[in-house]
C-alpha positions in Angstrom: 144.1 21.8 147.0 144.7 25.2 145.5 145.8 28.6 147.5 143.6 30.8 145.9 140.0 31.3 147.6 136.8 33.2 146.5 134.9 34.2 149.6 130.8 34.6 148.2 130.0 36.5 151.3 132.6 38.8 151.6 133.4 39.1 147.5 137.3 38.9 148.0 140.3 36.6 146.9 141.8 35.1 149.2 145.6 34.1 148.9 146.8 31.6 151.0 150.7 32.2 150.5 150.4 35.4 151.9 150.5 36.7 155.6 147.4 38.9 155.2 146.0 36.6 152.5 146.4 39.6 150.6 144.2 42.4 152.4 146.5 44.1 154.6 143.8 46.4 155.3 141.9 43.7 157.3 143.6 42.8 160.0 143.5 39.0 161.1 141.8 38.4 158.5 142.5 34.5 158.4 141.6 34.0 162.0 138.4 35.0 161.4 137.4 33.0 157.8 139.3 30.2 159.5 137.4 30.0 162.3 134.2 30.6 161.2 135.0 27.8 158.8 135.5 25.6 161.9 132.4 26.9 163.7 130.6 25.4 160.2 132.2 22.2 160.6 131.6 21.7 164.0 127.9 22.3 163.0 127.6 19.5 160.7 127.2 22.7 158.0 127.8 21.4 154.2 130.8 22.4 152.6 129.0 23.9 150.0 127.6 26.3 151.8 130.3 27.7 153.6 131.0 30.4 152.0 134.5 29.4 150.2 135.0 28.1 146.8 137.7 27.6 144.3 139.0 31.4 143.1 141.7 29.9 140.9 141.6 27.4 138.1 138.1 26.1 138.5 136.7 29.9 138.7 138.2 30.7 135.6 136.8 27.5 133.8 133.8 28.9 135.1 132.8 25.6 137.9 131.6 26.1 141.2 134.3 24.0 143.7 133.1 24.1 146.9 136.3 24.5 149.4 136.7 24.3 153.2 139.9 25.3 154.9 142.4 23.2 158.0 146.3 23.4 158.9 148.6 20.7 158.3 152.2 21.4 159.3 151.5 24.6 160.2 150.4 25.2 156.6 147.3 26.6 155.9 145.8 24.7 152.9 142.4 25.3 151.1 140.9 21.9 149.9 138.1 21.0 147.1 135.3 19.3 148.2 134.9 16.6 144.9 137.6 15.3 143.6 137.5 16.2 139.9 137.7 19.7 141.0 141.1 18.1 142.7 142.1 17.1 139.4 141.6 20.1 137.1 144.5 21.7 139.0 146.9 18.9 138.1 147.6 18.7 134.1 150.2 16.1 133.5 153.4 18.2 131.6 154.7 16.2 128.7 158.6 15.7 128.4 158.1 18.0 125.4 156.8 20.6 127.5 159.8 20.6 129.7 162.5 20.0 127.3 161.2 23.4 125.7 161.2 25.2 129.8 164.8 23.7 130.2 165.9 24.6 126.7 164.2 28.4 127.3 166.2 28.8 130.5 169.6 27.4 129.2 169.3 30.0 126.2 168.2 33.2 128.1 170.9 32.2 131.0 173.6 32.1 128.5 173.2 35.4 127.4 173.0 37.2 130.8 169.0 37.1 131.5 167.2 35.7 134.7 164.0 33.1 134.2 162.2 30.6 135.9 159.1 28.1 135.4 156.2 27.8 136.4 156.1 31.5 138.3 152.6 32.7 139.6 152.4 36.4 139.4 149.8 38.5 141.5 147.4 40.2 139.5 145.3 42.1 142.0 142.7 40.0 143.4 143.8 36.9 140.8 147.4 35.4 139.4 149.0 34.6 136.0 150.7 31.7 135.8 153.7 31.6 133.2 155.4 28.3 132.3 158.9 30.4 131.6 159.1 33.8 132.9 162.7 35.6 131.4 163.5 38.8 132.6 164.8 41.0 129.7 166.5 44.6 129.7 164.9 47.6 131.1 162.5 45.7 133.4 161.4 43.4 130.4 159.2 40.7 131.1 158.5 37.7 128.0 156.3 34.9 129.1 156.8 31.8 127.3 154.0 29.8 126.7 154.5 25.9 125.4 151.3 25.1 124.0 151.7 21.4 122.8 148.6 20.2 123.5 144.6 21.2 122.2 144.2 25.0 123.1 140.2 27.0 123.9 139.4 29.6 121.6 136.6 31.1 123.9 136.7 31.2 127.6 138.6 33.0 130.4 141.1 30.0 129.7 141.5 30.6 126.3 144.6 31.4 124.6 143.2 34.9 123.4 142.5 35.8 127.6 145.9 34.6 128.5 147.4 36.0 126.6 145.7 39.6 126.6 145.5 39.6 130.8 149.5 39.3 130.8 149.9 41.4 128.9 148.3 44.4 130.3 150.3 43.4 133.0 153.3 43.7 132.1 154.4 40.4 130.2 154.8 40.1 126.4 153.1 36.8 125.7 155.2 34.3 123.6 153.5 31.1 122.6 154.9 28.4 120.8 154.2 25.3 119.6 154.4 22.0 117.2 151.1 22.1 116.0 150.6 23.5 112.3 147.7 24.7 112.7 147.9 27.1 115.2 150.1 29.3 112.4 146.7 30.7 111.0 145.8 31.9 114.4 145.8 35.1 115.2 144.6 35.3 118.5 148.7 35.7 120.1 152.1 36.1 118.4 152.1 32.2 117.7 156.0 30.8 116.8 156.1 27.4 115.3 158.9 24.7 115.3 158.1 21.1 113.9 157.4 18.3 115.7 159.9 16.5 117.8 160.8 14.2 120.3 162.0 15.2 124.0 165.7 14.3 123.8 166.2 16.5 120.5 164.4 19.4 121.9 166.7 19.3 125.0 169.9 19.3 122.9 172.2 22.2 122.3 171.6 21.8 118.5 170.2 23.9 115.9 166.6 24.2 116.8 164.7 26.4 113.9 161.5 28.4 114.3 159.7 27.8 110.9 156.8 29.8 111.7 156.0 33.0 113.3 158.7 34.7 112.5 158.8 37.9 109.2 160.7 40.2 107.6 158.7 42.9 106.6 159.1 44.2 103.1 158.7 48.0 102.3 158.0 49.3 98.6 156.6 51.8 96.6 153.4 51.0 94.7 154.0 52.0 91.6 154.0 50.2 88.0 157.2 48.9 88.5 156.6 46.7 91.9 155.8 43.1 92.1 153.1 43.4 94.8 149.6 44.3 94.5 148.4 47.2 95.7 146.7 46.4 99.4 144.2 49.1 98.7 142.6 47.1 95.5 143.4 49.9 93.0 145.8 49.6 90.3 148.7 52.0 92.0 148.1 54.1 94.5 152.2 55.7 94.6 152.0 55.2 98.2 154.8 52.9 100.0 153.7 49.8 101.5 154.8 46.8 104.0 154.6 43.3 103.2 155.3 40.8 105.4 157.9 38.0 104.6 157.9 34.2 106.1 161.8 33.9 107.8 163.1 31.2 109.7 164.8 32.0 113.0 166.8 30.1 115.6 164.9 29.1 118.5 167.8 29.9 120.9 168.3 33.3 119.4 164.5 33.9 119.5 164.6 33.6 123.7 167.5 35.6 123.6 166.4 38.4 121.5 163.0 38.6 122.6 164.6 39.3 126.1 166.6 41.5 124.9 164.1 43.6 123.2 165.6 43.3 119.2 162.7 41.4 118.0 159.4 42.4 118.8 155.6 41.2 118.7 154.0 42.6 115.6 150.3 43.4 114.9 150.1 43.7 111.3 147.2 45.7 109.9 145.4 44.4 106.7 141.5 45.5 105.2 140.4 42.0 106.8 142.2 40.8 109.4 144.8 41.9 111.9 148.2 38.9 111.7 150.4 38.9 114.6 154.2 38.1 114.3 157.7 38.5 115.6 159.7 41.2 113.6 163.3 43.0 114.1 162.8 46.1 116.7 164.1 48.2 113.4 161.1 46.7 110.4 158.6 47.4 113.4 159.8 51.0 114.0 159.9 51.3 110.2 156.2 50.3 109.8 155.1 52.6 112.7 156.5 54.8 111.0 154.6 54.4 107.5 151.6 54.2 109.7 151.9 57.5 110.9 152.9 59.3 107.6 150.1 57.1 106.2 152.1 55.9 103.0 152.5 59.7 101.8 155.8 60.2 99.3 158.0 62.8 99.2 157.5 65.3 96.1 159.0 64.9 93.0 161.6 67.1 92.3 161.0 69.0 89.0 164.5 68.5 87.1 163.2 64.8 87.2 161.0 63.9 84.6 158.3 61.9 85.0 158.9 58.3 82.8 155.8 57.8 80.2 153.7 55.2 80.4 151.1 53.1 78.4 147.4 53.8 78.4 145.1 51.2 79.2 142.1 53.6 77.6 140.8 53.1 74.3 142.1 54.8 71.6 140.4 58.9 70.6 140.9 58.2 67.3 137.1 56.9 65.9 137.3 57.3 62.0 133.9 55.7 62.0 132.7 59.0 64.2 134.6 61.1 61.7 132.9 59.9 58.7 129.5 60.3 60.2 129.7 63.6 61.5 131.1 64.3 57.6 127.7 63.3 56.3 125.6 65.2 59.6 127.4 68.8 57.8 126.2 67.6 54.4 123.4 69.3 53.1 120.3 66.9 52.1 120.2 68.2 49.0 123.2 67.0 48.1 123.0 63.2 47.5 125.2 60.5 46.0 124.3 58.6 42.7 124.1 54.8 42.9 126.6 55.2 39.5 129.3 57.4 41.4 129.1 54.9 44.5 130.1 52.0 42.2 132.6 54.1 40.6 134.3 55.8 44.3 134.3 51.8 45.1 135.9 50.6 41.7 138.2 53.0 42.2 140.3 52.0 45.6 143.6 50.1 44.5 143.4 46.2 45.0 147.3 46.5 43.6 150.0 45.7 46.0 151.0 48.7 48.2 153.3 50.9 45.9 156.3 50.9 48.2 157.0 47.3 46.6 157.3 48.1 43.0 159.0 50.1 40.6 158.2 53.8 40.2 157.6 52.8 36.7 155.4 49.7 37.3 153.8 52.1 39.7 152.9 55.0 36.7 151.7 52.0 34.7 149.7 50.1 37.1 148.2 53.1 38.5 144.5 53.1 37.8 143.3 56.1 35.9 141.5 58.9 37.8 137.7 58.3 37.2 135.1 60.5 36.0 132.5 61.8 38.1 129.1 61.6 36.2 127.6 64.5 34.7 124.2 64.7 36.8 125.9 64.2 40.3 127.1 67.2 42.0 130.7 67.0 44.7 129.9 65.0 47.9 131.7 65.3 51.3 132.4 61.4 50.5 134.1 62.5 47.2 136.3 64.8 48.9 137.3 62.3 51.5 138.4 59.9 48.8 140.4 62.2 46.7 142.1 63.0 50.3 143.0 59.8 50.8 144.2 59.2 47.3 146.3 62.1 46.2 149.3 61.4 48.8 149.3 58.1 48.1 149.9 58.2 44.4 152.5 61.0 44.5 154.7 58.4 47.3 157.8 57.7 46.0 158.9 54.6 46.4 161.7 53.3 48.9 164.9 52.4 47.3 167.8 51.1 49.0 
């Protein structure tokens, strides 16, 4: 049985718990789909083609569940014309499952705040279900979802759905679950605990969220910070949130979800968007940076800014120096095999004169040499005698 019918001819819902079946604009509007109903049984008419079929469960799984409708107890009641369609609306509930409703209630009673399970709440022409609706401050609704078992990806009964048609109505989905892999989805605010039996869920003991639950970490990108930079460059000098794993009480979670201290988070990265509980304060924070976009104050100009080392390779070429040397050298002037092989004798192959005596030094010191008769003064002469004249007037460190 199920008390929500879709009427093919007329395009409605019709709900079953209520007076008007939830068309107050039509007035008796159940005598007449009731009794045309009738009129088709009385005519041998097939059920499933009277017009009425599941508008609940079986719609949203997307099956066609023929329905007819009849009074028992002066109930009205809308029944399924096969019998699996009978069963999809019964789901056995695990003892897990309602240790966690009976543990949800217990906490959100103790700290002041209404609930209750399995609540159907109208949704124009459809319903949510919740199994544990708390009512939090200011006309706060959080619908606890215990998701123990295999949960759809796709579908109108997917988690995604659910959890996205409650909450453009009003209820701030919060799913939770054993199961470890359900932390890297993203399709809800997913909180984890681990696996365990009925009779320690239901006790008044420590019961720790290890999943699903962050601290968001703000800092500055600059060379000093142990993050990357979520931009991909080296240091942007923007500030930045990162989010960090936290474990939380289960109890204090239902309580401060209701309360509206800890919030759902939907955390913005360059590939994917991760959704979380935070503090009310980190998520006000990262609004916050999200609408100054990461942009840091200026820098006053009494404060100077600290140096830092170059990652660039060095200016300093001497091989480009030595070339462009010989480019401003006329061609007439050329260098003598005999005056190469005397510039090269020439360079000390002595140890550097810092380590001996300024008198070893004089001695040691090779004598200038001559430049040969038939070779005029080269650019790479002058770059010798440069390099040599300081070094042989050094004096040498004493202590």
């Amino acid at each position: 049985m199920a008390n929500l019918v879709w009427h093919t001819k007329l395009r409605i819902h019709l709900d079953l718990t209520l007076e008007d079946l939830g068309h107050e604009e039509h007035e008796g509007l159940w005598d007449m789909v009731y009794g045309m109903d009738r009129m088709y049984s009385a005519r041998a008419v097939p059920v499933a083609e009277r017009d009425l079929q599941c508008g609940g469960v079986c719609q949203e799984a997307g099956v066609v569940a023929p329905m007819y409708l009849r009074m028992r107890n002066g109930r009205r009641e809308a029944v399924h014309e096969r019998r699996e369609d009978e069963d999809r609306h019964s789901v056995p509930v695990s003892d897990e499952h309602k240790a966690y409703q009976e543990r949800i209630l217990r906490a959100a009673e103790a700290a002041g705040f209404r609930g209750d399970s399995e609540v159907r709440t109208r949704v124009g022409r459809s319903w949510i279900q919740t199994d544990t609706l708390i009512e939090g401050v200011n006309g706060l609704r959080v619908g606890w979802e215990v998701q123990l078992s295999t949960a759809g990806t796709d579908g109108p009964r997917s988690v995604r759905a659910r959890a996205a048609k409650a909450e453009k109505n009003g209820i701030t989905p919060a799913w939770h679950t054993d199961r470890s892999d359900y932390a890297h989805r993203h399709d809800t605010h997913w909180t984890r605990s681990n696996n365990l039996p009925a009779h320690v869920i239901a006790k008044t003991g420590d019961l720790r969220v290890v999943s699903g639950f962050r601290k968001l970490d703000f800092w500055h990108c600059d060379l000093h910070a142990d993050h990357p930079c979520p931009h991909g460059v080296r240091r942007c000098g923007k500030y930045h949130a990162t989010p960090v794993p936290k474990d939380v009480l289960f109890d204090d979670l239902v309580r401060e979800t209701a309360a509206g201290t800890i919030v759902p988070v939907q955390f913005r990265t360059p590939n994917k968007t991760h959704r979380f509980w935070a503090t009310h304060a980190d998520h006000n924070r990262y609004k916050d940076l999200l609408d100054d976009e990461g942009q840091l104050p200026a820098i006053p100009e009494d404060v100077p800014t600290p140096s830092r080392a170059s990652h660039n390779r060095p200016t300093c070429r001497p091989e480009l120096t030595a070339t462009s040397s010989e480019a401003t050298t006329p061609k007439t002037s050329q260098t003598s095999p005999a005056t190469t092989a005397g510039l090269l004798a020439a360079q000390p192959t002595a140890p550097a004169l810092e380590t001996i005596a300024p008198q070893a030094a004089e001695e040691t010191a090779p004598p200038d040499p001559e430049p040969s008769a038939d070779a005029a003064p080269s650019s790479w002469e002058t770059l010798v005698e440069r390099q040599r004249e300081p070094t042989l007037r050094e004096t040498p460190f004493t202590s």
